[in-house]
C-alpha positions as CSV (number, residue, x, y, z in Angstrom):
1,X,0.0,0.0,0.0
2,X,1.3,3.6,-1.2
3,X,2.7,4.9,2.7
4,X,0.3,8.0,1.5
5,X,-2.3,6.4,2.7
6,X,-4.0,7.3,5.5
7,X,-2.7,4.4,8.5
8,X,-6.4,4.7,9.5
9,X,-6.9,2.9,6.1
10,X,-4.5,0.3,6.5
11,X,-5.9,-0.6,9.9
12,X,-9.1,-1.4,8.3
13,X,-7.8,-3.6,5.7
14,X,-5.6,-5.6,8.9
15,X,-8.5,-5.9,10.3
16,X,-9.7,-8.3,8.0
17,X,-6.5,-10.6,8.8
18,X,-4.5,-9.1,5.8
19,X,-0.6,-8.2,5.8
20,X,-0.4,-5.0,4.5
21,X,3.5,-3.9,3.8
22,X,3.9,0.0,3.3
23,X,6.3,1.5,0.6
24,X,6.7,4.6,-1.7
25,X,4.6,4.9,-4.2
26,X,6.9,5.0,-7.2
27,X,8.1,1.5,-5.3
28,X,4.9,0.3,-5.1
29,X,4.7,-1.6,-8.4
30,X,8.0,-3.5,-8.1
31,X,7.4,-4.6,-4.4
32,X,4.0,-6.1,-5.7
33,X,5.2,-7.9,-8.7
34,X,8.1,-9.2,-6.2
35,X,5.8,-10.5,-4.3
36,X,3.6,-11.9,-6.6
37,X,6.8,-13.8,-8.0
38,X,7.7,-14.7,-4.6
39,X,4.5,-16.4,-3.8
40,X,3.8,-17.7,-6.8
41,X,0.5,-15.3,-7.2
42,X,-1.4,-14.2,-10.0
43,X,-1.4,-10.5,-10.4
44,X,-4.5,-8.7,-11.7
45,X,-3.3,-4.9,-12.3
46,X,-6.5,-3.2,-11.0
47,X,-6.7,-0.5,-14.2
48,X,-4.1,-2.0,-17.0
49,X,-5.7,-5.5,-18.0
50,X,-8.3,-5.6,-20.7
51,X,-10.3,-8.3,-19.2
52,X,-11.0,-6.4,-16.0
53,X,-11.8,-3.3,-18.0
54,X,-14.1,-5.7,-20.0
55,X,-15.5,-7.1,-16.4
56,X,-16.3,-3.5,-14.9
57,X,-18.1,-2.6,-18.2
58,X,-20.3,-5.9,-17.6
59,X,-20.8,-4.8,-14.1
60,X,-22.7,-1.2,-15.1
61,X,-24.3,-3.5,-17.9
62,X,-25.9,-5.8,-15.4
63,X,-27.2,-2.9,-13.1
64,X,-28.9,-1.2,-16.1
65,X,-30.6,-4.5,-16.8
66,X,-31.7,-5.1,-13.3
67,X,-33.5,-1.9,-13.0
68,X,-35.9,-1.7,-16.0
69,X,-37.8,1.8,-15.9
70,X,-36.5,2.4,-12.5
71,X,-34.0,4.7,-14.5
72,X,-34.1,8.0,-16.9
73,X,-32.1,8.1,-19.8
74,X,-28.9,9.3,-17.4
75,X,-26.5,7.3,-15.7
76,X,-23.8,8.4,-13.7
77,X,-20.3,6.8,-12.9
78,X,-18.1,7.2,-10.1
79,X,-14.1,6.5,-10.9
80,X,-12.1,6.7,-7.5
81,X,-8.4,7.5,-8.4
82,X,-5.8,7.5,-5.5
């Protein structure tokens, strides 16, 4: 996690029983691929991987679906970039 993160964040997220390890952010990349190596993991970059794009565009797709004439002709979507 970028150590610009608010700690109160963090705490949250070890709350749930994960290890979070704190680092720069222009570190942040090659300490999670070095993991991911390490461990053996499969990495799925949260905004640089088609499929995922593909999967979040589903996701709207599916809500607009599930709420036929409960909407006008606007939908609005929320991007959270940190």
């Amino acid at each position: 996690m970028p150590d610009t993160v608010a700690k109160s964040r963090s705490d949250i997220i070890e709350g749930y029983g994960t290890q979070v390890q704190r680092t720069t952010t222009p570190n942040l990349d090659n300490l999670v691929l070095s993991i991911v190596k390490e461990k053996n993991y499969h990495y799925l970059h949260p905004f640089d991987d088609l499929h995922l794009i593909r999967g979040y565009g589903s996701i709207g797709l599916e809500i607009l679906q599930d709420l036929p004439g409960k909407m006008n002709d606007s939908c609005f979507l929320v991007f959270l970039i940190y």
